[in-house]
C-alpha positions in Angstrom: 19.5 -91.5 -70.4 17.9 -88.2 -71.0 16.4 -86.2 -68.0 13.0 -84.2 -68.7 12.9 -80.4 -68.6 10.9 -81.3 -65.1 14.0 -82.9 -63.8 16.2 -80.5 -65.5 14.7 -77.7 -63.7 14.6 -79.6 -60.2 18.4 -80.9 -60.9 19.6 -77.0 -61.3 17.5 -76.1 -58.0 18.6 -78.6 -56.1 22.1 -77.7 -56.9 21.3 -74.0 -56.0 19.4 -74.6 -52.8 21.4 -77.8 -51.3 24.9 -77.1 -51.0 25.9 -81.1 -49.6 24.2 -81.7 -53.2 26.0 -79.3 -55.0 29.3 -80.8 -53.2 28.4 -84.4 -54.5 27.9 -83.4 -57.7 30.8 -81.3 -57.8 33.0 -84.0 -56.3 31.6 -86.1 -59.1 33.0 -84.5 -61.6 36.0 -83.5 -59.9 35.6 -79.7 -59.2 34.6 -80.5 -55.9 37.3 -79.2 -54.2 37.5 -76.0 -56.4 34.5 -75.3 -55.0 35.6 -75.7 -51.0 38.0 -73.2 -51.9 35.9 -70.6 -53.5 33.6 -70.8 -50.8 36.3 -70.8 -48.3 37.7 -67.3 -50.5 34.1 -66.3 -50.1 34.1 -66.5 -46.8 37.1 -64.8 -46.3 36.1 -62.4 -48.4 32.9 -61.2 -46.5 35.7 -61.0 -43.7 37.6 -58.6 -44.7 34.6 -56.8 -46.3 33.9 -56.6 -42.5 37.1 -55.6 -41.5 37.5 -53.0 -43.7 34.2 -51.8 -42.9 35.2 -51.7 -39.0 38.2 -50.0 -40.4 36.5 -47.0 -42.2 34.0 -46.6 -39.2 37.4 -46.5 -37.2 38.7 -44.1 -39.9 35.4 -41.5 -39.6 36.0 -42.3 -35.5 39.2 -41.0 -35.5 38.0 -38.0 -38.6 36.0 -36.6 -35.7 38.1 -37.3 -33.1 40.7 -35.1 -35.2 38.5 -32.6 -36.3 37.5 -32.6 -32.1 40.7 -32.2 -31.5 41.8 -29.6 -33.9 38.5 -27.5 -33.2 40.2 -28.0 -29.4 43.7 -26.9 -30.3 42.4 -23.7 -32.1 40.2 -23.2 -28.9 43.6 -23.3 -27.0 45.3 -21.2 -29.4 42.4 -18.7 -28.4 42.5 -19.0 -24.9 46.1 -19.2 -24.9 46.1 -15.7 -27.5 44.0 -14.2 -24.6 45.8 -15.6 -22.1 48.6 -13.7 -24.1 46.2 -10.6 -24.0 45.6 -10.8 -20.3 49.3 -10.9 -19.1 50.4 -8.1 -21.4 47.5 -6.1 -20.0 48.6 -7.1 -16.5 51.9 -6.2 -17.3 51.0 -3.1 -18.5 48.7 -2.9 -15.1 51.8 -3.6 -12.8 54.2 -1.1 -15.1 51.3 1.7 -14.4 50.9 0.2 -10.3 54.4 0.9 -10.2 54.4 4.7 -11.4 51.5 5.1 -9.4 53.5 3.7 -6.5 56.1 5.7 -7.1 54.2 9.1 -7.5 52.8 8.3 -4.3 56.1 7.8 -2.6 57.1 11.5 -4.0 53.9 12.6 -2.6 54.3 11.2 0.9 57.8 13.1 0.8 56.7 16.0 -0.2 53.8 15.6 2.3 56.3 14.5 4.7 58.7 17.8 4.0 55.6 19.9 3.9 54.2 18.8 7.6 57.8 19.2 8.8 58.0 23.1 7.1 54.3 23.7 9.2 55.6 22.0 12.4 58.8 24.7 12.1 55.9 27.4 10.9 53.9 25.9 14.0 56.5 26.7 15.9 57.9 29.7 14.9 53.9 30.7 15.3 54.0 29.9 18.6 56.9 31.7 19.5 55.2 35.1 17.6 51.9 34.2 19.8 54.1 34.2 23.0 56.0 37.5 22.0 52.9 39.3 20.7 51.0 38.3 23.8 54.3 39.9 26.1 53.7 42.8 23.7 49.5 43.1 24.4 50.9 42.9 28.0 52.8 45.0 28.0 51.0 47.7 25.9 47.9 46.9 28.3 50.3 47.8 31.5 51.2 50.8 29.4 47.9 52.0 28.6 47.2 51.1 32.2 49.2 53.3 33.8 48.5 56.2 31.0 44.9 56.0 31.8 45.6 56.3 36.0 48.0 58.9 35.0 45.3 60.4 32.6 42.5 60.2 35.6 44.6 61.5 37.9 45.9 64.1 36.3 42.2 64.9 35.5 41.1 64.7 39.1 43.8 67.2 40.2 43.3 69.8 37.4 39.4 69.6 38.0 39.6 69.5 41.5 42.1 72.9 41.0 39.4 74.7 38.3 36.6 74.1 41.2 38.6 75.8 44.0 39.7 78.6 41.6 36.4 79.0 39.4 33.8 78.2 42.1 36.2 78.6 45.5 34.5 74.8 46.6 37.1 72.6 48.0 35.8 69.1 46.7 37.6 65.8 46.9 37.5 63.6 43.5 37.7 59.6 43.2 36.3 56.7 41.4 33.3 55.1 41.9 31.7 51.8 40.9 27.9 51.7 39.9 26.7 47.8 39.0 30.8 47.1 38.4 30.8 49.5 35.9 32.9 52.7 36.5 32.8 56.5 36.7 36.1 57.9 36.5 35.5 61.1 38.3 33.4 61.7 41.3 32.6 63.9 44.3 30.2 65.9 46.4 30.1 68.9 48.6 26.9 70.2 50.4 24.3 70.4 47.3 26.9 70.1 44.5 28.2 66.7 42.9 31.1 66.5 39.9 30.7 63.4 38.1 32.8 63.1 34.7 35.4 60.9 32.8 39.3 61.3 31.8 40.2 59.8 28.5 43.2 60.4 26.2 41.0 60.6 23.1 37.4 62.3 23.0 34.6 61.1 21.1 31.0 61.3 21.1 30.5 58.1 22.0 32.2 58.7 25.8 29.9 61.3 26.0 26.6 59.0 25.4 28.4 56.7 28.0 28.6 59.6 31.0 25.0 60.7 30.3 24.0 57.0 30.6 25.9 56.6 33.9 24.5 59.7 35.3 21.2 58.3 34.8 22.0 54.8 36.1 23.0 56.9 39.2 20.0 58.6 39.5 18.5 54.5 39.4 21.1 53.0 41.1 22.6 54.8 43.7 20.5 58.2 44.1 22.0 59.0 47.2 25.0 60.0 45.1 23.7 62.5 43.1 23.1 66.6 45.0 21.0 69.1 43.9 23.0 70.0 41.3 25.4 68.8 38.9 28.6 69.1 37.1 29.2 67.1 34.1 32.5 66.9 33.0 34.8 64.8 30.4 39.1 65.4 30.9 40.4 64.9 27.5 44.0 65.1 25.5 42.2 65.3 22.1 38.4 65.7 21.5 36.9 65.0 17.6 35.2 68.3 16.9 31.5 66.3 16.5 32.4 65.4 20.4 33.0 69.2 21.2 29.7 70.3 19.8 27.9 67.4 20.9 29.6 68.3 24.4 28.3 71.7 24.5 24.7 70.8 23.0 24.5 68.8 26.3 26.0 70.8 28.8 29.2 69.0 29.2 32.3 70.5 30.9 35.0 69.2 28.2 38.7 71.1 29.2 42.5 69.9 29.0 45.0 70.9 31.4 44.9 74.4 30.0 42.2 75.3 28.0 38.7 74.7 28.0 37.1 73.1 25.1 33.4 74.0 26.5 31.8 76.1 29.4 31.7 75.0 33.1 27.7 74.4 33.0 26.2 74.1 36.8 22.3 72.2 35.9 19.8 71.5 38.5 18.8 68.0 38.7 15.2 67.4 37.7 
């Protein structure tokens, strides 16, 4: 029997398209089973096609998980380079904290020696202070007692001149006008003395008597007389005092000489 080219055709298809088909004809002519087993190796095939597949995405998985990590280890390496940075820097910190600590501890021992050096200079200070204020005393008691002796003695020698020069017995004290003091004063029937004593004559003393003698005039009017003496006592008078002294008609004389004339002026 001969098939057609129709049948031929469909015969070929149907072995293509229906496998059972393609099974009995196979098993027909005895290749059946071959075929079993390449389909079965087929199979398998497309299997490990799969597999292997899996595999290679596992492969590029663990690519980037590697290239992750090694992108992390050469972070580390950074961090761990700066880390290396950091602690030399802080050891370098420390090393410079611990000059710094020990330059201060010089400097609070040398503060230290320095505050006891003034406490000893305190005190050796004070104990100048005490002994210089003794000595102020002491040269104030002296320069006390020089002026009384100075004012005294001035009294007496001008109380002596106005007997001798004038033949008026006076008698001469102090006297305080507002608390401020005239060293030499006295009065007799229309005549008054008033004057200072001083160790050392300038013109400035004399500026002060004129001034008093008019706060008398002010003050206490019933101390002044007709007329007037006005006279300074003096160790030592500046020549500009002397011939101020004399301008003004101020009685300047030491125990034995007279430095200007004995001047008697009416009181305006």
């Amino acid at each position: 029997m001969v098939l057609s080219a129709e049948e031929k055709k469909r015969f070929l298809k149907s072995l293509d398209e229906d496998k059972e088909f393609r099974y009995a004809v196979a098993g027909y002519l005895g290749i059946g089973e071959i075929l079993k087993r390449l389909d079965s190796l087929e199979e398998s095939m497309k299997k490990l096609w799969e597999n292997q597949n899996k595999l290679w995405e596992e492969v590029k998985s663990l690519r980037e998980d590697f290239n992750t990590l090694k992108s992390d280890v050469s972070t580390l390496k950074e961090d761990i380079s700066t880390l290396k940075s950091d602690v030399s820097t802080l050891k370098s910190d420390v090393s410079v904290l611990k000059s710094d600590v020990s330059t201060l501890k010089s400097d609070v021992s040398v503060l230290k020696s320095d505050v006891s050096m003034l406490k000893s200079d305190m005190g050796t200070l004070k104990e100048d202070v005490s002994t210089l204020k003794k000595d102020v005393g002491d040269i104030r008691t002296t320069l006390d007692r020089l002026t009384l002796t100075v004012e005294d003695e001035a009294r007496s020698v001008i109380k002596h001149r106005i007997k001798r020069d004038l033949n008026i017995d006076i008698e001469l004290d102090r006297v305080f006008i507002d608390e401020r003091e005239v060293n030499i004063y006295g009065a007799v029937n229309d005549i008054c003395v008033i004057g200072e004593a001083t160790v050392r004559l300038g013109t400035k003393l004399i500026d002060e008597l004129l001034d008093k003698i008019e706060l008398i005039k002010h003050e206490r009017p019933d101390l002044l007389r007709k007329k007037v003496i006005k006279v300074i006592y003096a160790d030592y008078a500046v020549p500009d005092a002397v011939e101020s002294a004399r301008n003004r008609k101020v009685w300047i004389l030491r125990r034995k000489k007279d430095l200007t004339p004995m001047v008697i002026e009416e009181v305006g």
